[in-house]
N, C-alpha and C positions, 0 to 999 in steps of 0.2 A: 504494500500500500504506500504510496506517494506521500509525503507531508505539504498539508494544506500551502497555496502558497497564499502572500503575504494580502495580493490581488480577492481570492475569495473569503479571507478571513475576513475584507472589507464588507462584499457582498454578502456574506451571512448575518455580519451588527446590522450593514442598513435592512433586511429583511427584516430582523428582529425590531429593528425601533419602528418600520412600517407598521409588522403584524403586533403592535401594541395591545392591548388586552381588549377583547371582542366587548362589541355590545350587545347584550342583547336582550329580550323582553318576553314577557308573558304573551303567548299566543293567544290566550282564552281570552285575551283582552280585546282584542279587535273589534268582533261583534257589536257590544258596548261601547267604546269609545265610536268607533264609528269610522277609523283608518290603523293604518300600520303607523304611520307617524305620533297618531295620540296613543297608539297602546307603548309604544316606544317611550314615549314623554312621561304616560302614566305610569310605567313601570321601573322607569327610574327616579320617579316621586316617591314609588311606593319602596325602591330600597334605600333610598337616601333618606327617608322617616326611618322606617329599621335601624338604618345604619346610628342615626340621633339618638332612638332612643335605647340603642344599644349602649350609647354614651362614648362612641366614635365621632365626635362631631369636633370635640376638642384636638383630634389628630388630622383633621382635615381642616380647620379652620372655616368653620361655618360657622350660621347663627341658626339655631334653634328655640324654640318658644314656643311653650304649650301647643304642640304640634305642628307649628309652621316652621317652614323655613324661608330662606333668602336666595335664590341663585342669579349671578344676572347671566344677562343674552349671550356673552362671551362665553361664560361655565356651564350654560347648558350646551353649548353649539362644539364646546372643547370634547363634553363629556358621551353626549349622543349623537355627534355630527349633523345635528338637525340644525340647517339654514334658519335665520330672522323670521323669515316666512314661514317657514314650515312650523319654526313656536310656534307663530303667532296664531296659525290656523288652529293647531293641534291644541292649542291652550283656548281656543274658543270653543271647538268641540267638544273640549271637556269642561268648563266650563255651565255649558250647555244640558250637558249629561248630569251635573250635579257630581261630577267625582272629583273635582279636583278646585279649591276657592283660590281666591286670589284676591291680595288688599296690596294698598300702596301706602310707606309711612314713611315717614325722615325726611330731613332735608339734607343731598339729594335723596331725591325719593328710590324709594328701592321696593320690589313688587317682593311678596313672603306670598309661599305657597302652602295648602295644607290640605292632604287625603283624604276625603270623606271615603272610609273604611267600611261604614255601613253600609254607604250607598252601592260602594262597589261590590260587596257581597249580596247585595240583593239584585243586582244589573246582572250578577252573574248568576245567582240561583235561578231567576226569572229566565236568563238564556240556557240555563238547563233543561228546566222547563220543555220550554220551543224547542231543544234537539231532542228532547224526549218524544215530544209528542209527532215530528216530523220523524225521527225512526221506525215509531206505531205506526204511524202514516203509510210509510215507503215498503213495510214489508205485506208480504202476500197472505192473502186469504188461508 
């Protein structure tokens, strides 16, 4: 066997800082949120609360509060690759959905996020539901 030369030991860091740590999200969210982009956004709401109130918020340097947090456009777009736009859309859909609140406070103002946990366990019980009864539906006599 060859020893690597000095050329692909380059090419292996840059693959590695490329393939950075994957994002990725709860499928079962989609349905409910209503895109891949909001179950994206909602699913890294919902482990960035986890993450809080596992009491990892101090190692990340976030702000946490009675279930909210703070991220701006920059840290979420770092953290899920999701475009201005694509927030924006994907935080109205949810929004909308009643999963996900949103206030604005401080000067500068800074948007705080906060999971409604309830809600989403019930948008998802409810879409159980519906592939329950679409299952009943689709099998034969």
């Amino acid at each position: 066997m060859r020893p690597e030369s000095e050329e692909n030991m380059v090419e292996h860091q840059l693959l590695l800082d490329i393939f950075d740590l994957p994002v990725t999200f709860h499928r079962c969210l989609v349905p409910i949120c209503g895109s891949v982009t909001a179950a994206l956004l909602l699913s890294y709401a919902i482990g960035t609360t986890q993450e809080a109130e596992a009491g990892h918020f101090a190692d990340l340097q976030r702000d946490f509060v009675d279930g909210w947090f703070t991220l701006s456009q920059d840290q979420w777009t770092r953290e899920t690759g999701l475009s201005r736009w694509e927030q924006e859309t994907a935080r109205r859909l949810l929004r909308q959905a009643g999963l996900l609140s949103e206030r604005r406070e401080g000067m500068p103002a800074r948007v705080w996020f906060k999971v409604d946990k309830a809600a989403i366990a019930q948008a998802l019980q409810q879409q159980a539901q519906r592939n329950a009864a679409q299952a009943r539906a689709a099998r034969p006599p």
